[in-house]
N, C-alpha and C positions, 0 to 999 in steps of 0.2 A: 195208340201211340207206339213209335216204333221204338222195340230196343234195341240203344247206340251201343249196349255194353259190347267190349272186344276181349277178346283171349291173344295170347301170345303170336297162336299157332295160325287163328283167325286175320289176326294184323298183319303177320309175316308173311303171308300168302297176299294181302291185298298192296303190299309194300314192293312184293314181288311186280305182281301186275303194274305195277305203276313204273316200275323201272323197264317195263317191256314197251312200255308205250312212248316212255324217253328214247331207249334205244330205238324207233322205228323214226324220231324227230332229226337221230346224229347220226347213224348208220353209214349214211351217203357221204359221209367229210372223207376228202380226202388219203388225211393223215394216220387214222384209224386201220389198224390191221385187222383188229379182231374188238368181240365185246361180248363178255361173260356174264351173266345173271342166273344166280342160283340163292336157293334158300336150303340151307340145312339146320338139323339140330345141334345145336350144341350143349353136351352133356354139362359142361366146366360152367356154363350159365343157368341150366334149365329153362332153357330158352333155343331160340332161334337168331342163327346170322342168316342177313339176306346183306348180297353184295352185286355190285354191277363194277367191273374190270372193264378199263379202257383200254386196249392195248398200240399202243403207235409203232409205226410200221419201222424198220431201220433205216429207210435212207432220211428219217427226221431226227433223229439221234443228233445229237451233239456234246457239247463238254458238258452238259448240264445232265446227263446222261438219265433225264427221267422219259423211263418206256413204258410205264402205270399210273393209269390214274382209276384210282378207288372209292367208289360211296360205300361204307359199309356204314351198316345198321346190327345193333345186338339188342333182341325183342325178348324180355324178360318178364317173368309173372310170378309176381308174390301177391299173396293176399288178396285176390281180387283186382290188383292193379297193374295195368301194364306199364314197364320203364323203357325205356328205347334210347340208345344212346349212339347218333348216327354222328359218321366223320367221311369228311373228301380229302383221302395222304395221297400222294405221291410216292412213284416207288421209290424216293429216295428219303423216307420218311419224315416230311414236314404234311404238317397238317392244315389246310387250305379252308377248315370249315367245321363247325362241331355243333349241334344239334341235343341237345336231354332235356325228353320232355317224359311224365309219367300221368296218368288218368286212369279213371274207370270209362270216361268218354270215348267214343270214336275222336281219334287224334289224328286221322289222316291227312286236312288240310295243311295242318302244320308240316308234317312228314313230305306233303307235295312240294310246295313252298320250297323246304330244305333242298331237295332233291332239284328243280327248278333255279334257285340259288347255287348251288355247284355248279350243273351243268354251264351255268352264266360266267362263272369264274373259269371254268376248262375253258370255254372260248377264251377269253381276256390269258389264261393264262397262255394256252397252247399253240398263242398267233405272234406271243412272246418269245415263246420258245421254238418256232418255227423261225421267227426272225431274229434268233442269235448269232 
């Protein structure tokens, strides 16, 4: 039998991957300038943030003046369990989307699903926001 158990450091790496594989689905859109995906540690959690940065180009700009869109993820390990507490802000910070799940289980499905869910919302949001 295979063991599901995951570590902080184990999850944030395969959280990672899965955000590379999103970015290779929206890459191509237009409105997109740039797209950041990084996993580091964070000491202030003992844990790991893994983020993907949407960055919109300026001639989309308008009074709503949002040029980031954000999945973050903060991967944390107490006791054998890991906590994850993922969000989609806006760089003008409203929060479009919130995610906490905690297990000793592989919880990736769930984490895709989230991640899959946002990306669904940036379209709805950012066809809005293109046509302001």
């Amino acid at each position: 039998m295979e063991d599901t158990t995951i570590n902080a450091d184990k999850l944030a790496s395969k959280i990672e991957n899965i955000l590379l594989k999103k970015e290779e689905e929206i890459s191509n859109r237009e409105e997109i300038n740039h797209i950041t995906i990084k996993k580091v540690y964070a000491n202030y959690i003992h844990g790991y943030n893994v983020y993907m940065s949407i960055g919109i180009k300026e001639k989309y700009l308008n009074e709503k003046d949002v040029d980031l869109f954000d999945i973050i993820f903060d991967v944390i390990d107490k006791k054998e369990i890991v906590y994850v507490n993922g969000n989609f802000i806006l760089s003008n910070g409203e929060n479009l989307n919130e995610l906490i799940i905690s297990g000793k289980e592989d919880i990736l499905l769930k984490i895709d699903s989230f991640i899959s869910s946002c990306l669904k919302k940036y379209e709805n949001v950012i066809n809005d926001y293109i046509n302001y």
